[in-house]
PyMOL commands that place a pseudoatom at each C-alpha (Angstrom):
pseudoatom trace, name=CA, resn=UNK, resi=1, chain=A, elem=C, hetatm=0, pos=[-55.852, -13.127, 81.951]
pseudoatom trace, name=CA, resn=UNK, resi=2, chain=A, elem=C, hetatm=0, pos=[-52.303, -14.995, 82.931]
pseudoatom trace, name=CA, resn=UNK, resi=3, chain=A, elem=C, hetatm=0, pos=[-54.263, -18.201, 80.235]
pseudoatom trace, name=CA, resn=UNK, resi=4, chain=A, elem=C, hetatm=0, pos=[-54.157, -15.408, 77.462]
pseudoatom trace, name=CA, resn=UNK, resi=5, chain=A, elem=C, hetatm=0, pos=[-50.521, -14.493, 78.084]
pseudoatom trace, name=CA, resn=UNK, resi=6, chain=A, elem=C, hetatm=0, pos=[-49.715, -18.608, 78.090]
pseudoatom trace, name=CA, resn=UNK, resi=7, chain=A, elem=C, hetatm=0, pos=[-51.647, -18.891, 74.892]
pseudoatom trace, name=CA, resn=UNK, resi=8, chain=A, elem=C, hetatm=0, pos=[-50.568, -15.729, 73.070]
pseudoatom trace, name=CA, resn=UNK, resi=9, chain=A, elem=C, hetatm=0, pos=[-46.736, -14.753, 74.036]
pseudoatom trace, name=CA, resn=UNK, resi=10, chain=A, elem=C, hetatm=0, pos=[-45.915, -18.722, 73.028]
pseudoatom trace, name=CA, resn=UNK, resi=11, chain=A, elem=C, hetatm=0, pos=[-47.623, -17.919, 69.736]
pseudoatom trace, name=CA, resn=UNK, resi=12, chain=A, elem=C, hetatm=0, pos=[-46.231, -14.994, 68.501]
pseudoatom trace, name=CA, resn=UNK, resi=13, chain=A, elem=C, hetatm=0, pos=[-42.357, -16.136, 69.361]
pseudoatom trace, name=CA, resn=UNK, resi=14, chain=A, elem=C, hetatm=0, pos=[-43.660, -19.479, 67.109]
pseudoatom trace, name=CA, resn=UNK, resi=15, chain=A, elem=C, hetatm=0, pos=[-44.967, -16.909, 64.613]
pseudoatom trace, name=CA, resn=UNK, resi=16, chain=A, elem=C, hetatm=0, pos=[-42.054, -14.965, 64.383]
pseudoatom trace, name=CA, resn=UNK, resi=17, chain=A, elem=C, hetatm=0, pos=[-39.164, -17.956, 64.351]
pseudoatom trace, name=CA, resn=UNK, resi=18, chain=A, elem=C, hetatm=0, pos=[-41.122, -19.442, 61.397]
pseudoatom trace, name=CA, resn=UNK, resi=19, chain=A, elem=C, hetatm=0, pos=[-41.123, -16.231, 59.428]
pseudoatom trace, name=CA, resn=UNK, resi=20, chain=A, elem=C, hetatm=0, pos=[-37.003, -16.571, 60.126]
pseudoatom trace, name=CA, resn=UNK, resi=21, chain=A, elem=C, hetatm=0, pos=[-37.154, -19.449, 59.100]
pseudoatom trace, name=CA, resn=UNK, resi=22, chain=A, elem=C, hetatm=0, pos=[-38.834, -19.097, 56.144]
pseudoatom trace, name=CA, resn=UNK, resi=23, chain=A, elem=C, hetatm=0, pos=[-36.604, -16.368, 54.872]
pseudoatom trace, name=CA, resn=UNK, resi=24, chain=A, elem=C, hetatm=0, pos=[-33.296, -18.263, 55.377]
pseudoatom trace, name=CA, resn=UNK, resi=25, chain=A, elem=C, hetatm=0, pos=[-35.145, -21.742, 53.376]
pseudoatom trace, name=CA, resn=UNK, resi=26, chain=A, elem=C, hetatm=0, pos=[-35.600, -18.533, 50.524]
pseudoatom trace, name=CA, resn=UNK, resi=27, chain=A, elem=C, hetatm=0, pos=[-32.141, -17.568, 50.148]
pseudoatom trace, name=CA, resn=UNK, resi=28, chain=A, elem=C, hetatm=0, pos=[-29.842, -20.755, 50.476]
pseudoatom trace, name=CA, resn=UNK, resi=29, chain=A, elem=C, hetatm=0, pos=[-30.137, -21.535, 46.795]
pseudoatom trace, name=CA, resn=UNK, resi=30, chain=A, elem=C, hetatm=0, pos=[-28.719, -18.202, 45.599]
pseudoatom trace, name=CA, resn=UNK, resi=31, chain=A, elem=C, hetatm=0, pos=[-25.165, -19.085, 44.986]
pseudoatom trace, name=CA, resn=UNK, resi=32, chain=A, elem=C, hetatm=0, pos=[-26.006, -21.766, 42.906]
pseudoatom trace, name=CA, resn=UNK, resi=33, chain=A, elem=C, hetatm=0, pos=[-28.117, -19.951, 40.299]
pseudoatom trace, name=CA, resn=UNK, resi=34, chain=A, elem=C, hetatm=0, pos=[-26.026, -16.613, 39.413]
pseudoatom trace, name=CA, resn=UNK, resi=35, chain=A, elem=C, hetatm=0, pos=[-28.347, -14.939, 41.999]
pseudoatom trace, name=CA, resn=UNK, resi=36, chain=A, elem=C, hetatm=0, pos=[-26.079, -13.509, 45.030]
pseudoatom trace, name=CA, resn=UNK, resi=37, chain=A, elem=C, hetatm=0, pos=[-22.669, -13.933, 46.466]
pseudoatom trace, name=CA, resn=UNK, resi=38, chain=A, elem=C, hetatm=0, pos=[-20.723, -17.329, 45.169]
pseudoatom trace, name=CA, resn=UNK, resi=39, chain=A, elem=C, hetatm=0, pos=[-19.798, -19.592, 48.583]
pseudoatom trace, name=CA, resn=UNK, resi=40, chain=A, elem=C, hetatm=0, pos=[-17.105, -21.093, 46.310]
pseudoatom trace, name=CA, resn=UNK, resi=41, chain=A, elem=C, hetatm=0, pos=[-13.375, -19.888, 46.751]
pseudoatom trace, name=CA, resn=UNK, resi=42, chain=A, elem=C, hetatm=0, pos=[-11.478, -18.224, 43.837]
pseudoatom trace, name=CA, resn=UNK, resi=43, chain=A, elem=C, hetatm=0, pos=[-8.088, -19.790, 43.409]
pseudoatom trace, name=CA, resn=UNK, resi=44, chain=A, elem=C, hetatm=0, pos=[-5.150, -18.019, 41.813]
pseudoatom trace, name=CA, resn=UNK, resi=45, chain=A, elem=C, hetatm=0, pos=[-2.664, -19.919, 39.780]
pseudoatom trace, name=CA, resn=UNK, resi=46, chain=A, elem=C, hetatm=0, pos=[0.892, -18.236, 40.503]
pseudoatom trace, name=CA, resn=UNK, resi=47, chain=A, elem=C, hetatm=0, pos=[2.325, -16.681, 37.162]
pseudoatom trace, name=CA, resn=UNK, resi=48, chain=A, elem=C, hetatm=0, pos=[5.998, -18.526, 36.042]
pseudoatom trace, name=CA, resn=UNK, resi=49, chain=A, elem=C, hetatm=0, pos=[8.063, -15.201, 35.961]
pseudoatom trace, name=CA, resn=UNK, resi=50, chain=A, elem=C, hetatm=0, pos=[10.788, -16.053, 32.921]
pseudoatom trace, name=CA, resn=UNK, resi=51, chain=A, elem=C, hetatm=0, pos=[13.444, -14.099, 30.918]
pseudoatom trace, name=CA, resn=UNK, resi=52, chain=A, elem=C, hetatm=0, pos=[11.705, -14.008, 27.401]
pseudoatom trace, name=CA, resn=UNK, resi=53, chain=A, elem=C, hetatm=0, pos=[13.904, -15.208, 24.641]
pseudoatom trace, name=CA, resn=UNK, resi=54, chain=A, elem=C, hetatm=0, pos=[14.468, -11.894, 23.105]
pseudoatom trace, name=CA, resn=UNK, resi=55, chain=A, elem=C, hetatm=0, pos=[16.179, -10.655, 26.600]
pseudoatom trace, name=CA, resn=UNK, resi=56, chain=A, elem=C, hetatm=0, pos=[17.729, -13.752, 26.945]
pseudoatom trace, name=CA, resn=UNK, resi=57, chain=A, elem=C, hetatm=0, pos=[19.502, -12.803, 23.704]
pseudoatom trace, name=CA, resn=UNK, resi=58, chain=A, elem=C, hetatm=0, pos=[19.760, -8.901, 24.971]
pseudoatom trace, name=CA, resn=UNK, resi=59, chain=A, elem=C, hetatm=0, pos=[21.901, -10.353, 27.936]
pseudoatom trace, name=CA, resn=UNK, resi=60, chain=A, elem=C, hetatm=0, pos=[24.201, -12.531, 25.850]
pseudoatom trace, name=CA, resn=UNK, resi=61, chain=A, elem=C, hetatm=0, pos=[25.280, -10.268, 23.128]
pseudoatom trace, name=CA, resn=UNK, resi=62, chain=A, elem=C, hetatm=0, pos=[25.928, -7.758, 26.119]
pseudoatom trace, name=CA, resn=UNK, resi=63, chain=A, elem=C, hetatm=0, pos=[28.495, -9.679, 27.926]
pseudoatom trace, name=CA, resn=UNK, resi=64, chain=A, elem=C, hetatm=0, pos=[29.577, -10.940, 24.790]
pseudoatom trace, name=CA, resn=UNK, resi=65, chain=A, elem=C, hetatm=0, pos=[30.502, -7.755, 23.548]
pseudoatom trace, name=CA, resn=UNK, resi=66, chain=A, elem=C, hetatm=0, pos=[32.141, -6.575, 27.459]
pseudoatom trace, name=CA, resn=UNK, resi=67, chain=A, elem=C, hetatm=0, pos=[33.977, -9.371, 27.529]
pseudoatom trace, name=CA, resn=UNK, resi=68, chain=A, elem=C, hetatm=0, pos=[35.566, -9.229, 23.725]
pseudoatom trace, name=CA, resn=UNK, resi=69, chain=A, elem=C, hetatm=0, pos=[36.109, -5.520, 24.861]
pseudoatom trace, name=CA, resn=UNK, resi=70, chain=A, elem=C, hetatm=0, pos=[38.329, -6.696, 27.413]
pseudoatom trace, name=CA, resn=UNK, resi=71, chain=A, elem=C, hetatm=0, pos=[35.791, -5.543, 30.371]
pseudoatom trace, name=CA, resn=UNK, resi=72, chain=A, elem=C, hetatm=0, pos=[35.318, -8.136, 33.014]
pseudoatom trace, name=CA, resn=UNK, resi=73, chain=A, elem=C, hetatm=0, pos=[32.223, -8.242, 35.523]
pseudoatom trace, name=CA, resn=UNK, resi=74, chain=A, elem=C, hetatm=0, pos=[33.645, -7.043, 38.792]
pseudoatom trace, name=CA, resn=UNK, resi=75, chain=A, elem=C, hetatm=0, pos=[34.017, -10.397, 40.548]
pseudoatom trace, name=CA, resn=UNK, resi=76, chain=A, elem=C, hetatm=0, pos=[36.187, -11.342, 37.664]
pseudoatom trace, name=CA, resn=UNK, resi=77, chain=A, elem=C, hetatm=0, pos=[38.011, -8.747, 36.369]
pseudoatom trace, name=CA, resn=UNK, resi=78, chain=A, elem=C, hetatm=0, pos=[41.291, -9.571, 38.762]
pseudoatom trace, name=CA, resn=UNK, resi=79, chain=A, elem=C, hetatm=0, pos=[41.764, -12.986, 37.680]
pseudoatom trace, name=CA, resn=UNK, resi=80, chain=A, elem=C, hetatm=0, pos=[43.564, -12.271, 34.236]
pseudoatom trace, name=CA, resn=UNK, resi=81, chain=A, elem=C, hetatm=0, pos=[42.226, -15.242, 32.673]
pseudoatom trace, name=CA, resn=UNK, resi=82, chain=A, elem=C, hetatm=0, pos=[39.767, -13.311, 30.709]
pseudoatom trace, name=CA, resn=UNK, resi=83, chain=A, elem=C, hetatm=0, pos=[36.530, -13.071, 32.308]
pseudoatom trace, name=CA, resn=UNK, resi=84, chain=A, elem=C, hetatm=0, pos=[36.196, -16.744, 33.097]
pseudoatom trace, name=CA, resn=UNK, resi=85, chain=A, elem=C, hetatm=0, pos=[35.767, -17.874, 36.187]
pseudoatom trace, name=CA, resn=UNK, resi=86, chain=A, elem=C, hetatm=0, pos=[39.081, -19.200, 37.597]
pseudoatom trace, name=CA, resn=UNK, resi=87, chain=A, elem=C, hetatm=0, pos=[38.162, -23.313, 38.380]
pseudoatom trace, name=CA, resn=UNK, resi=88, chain=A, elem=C, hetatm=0, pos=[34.806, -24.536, 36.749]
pseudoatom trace, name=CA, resn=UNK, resi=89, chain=A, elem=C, hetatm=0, pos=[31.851, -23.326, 38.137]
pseudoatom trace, name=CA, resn=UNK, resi=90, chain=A, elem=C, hetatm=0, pos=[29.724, -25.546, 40.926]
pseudoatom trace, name=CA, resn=UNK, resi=91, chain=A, elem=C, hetatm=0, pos=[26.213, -24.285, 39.916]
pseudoatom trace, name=CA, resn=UNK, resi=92, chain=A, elem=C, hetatm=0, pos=[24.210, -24.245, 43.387]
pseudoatom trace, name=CA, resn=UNK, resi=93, chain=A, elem=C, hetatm=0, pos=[21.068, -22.072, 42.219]
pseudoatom trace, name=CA, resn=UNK, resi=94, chain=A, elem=C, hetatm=0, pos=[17.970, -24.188, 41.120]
pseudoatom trace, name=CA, resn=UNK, resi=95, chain=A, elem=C, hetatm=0, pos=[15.535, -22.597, 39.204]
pseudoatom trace, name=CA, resn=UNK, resi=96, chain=A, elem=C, hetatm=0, pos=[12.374, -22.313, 41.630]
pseudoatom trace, name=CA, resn=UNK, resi=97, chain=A, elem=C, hetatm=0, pos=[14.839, -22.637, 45.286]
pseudoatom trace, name=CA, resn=UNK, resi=98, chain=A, elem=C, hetatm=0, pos=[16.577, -19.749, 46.748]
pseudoatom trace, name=CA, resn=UNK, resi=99, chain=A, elem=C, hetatm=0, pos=[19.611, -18.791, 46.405]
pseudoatom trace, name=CA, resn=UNK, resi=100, chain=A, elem=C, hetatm=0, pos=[21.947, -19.887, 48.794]
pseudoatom trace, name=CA, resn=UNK, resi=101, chain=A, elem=C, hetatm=0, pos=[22.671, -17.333, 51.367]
pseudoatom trace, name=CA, resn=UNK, resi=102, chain=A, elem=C, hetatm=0, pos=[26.334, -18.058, 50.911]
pseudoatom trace, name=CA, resn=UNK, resi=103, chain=A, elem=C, hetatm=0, pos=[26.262, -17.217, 47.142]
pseudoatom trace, name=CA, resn=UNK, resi=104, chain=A, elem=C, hetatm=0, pos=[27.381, -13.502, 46.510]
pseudoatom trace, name=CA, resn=UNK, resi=105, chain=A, elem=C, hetatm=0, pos=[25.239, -12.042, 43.590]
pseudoatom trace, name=CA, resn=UNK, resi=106, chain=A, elem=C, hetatm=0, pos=[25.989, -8.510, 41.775]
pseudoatom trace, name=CA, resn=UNK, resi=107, chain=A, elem=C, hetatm=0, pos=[23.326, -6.685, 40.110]
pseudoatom trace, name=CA, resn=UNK, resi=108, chain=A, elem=C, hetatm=0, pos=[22.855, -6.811, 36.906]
pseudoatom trace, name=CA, resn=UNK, resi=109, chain=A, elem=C, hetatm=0, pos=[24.338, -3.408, 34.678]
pseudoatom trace, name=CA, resn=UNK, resi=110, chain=A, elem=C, hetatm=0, pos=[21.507, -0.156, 34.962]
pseudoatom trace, name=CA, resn=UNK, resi=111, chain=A, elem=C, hetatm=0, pos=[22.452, 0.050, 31.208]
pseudoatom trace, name=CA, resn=UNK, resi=112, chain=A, elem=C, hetatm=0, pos=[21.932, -3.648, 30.380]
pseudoatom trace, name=CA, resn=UNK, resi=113, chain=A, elem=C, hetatm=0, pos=[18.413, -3.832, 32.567]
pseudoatom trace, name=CA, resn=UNK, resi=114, chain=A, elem=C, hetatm=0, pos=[17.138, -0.709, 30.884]
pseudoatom trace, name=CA, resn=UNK, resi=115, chain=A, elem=C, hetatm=0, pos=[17.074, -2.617, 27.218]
pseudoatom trace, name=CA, resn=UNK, resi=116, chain=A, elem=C, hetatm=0, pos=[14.826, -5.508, 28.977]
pseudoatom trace, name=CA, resn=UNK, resi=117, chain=A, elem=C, hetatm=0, pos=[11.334, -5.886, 29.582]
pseudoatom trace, name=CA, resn=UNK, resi=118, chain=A, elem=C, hetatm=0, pos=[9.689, -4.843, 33.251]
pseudoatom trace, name=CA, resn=UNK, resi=119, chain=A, elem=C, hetatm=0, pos=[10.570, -7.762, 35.378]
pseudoatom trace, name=CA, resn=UNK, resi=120, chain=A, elem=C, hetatm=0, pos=[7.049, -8.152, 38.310]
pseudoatom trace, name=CA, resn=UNK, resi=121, chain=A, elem=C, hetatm=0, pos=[8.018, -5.782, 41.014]
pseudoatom trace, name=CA, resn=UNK, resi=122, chain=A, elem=C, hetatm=0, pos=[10.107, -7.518, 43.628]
pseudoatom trace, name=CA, resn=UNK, resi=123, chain=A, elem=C, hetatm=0, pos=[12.190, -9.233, 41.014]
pseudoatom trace, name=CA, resn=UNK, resi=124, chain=A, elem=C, hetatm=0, pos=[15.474, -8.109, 39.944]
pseudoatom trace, name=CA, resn=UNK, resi=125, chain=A, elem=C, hetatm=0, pos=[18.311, -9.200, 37.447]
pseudoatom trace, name=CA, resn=UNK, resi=126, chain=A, elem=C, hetatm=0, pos=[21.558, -10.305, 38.672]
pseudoatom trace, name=CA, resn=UNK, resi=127, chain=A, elem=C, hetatm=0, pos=[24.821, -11.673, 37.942]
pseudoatom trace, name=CA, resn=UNK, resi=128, chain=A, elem=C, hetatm=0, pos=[26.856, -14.582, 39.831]
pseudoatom trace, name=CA, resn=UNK, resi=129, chain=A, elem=C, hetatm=0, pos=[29.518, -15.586, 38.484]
pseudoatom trace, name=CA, resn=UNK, resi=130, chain=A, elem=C, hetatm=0, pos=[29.205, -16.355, 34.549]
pseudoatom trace, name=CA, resn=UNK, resi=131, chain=A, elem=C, hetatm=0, pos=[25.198, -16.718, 34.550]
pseudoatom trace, name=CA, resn=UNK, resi=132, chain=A, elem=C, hetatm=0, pos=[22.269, -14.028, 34.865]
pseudoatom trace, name=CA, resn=UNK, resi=133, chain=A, elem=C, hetatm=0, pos=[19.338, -15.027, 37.325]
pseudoatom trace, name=CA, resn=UNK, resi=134, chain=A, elem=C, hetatm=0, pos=[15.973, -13.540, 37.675]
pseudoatom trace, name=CA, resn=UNK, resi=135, chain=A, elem=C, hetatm=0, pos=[15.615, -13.241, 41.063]
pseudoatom trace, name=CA, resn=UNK, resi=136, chain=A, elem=C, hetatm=0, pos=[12.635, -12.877, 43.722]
pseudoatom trace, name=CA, resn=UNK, resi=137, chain=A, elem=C, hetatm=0, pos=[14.554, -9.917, 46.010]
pseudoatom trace, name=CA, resn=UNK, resi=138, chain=A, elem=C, hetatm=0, pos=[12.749, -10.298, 48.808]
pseudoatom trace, name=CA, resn=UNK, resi=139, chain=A, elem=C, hetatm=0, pos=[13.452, -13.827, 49.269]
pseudoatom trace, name=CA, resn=UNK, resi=140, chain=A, elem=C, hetatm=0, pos=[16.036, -14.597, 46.668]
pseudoatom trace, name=CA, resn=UNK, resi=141, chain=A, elem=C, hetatm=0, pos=[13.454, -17.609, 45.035]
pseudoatom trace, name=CA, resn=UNK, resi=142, chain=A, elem=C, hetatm=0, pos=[14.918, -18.210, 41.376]
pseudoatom trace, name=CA, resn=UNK, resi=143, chain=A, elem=C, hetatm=0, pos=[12.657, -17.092, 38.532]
pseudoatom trace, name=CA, resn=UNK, resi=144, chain=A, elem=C, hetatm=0, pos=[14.730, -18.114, 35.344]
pseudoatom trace, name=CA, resn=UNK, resi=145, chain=A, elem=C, hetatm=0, pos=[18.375, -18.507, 34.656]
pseudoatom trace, name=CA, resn=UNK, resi=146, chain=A, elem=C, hetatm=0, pos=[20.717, -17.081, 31.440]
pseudoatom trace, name=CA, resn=UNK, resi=147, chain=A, elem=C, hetatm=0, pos=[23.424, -19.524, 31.694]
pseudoatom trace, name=CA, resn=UNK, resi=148, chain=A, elem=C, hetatm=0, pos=[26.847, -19.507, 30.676]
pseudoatom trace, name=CA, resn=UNK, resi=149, chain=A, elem=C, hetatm=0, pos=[27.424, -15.382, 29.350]
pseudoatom trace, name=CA, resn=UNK, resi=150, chain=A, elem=C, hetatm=0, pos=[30.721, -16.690, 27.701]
pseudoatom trace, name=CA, resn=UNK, resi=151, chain=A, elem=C, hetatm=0, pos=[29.160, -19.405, 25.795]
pseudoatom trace, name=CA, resn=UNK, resi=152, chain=A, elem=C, hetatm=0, pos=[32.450, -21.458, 25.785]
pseudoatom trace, name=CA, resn=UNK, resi=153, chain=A, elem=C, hetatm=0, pos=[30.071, -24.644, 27.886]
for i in range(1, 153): cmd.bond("trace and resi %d" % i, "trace and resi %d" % (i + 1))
show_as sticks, trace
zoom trace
């Protein structure tokens, strides 16, 4: 009897690792004909977030037409040299960098933002000094820039 149980126990765990085997041989050619789950990573190009030329033109004749109206952005309306910024302006944001953490930025008018197109949420349109940026909030990453709102540079 304890010959049988050498012969037949060794046997059937052969028999049934095989079959395992087998099965695992079946299936590893799967991906690679349509047939199952893909093995190969998907890989998402980041979308360029940018003003679009007809808001970039929105945003112009806006502070265009504030600043012939005699109403200065808040951050320049005390200087009395009509809306300009009082020296030139040392541009230190970078399209696709943050902006520096020294940099004070207002937002952008409710009224102006409303005539735009839907910025990707997180992003937000602000003003520092005499330029517009689209903005990443969260980590204030540069989108796009509408330079100069006077137009005088």
């Amino acid at each position: 009897m304890r010959a049988v149980v050498f012969l037949v126990v060794p046997a059937l765990c052969a028999g049934l690792a095989s079959s395992a085997w087998a099965d695992n041989d079946k299936n590893k050619d799967k991906g690679k004909h349509g047939h199952g789950p893909r093995s190969e990573a998907v890989v998402v190009q980041p979308v360029r977030v940018v003003v679009p030329d007809r808001d970039r033109a929105i945003v112009y004749t806006y502070y265009r037409t504030e600043y012939a109206s005699g109403r200065c952005p808040p951050g320049l309306a005390k200087k009395g040299n009509g809306c300009f910024p009082p020296v030139p302006v040392n541009r230190v944001w970078v399209v696709g960098r943050p902006l520096p953490p020294t940099v004070v930025y207002e937002p952008a008018p409710p009224v102006l933002v409303q005539q735009l197109e839907p910025v990707p949420p997180g992003y937000g349109y602000v003003r520092v000094d005499n330029d517009v940026l689209l903005m990443n909030m969260a980590d204030r990453l540069i989108a796009d820039t509408v330079m100069d709102l006077s137009g005088l540079d």
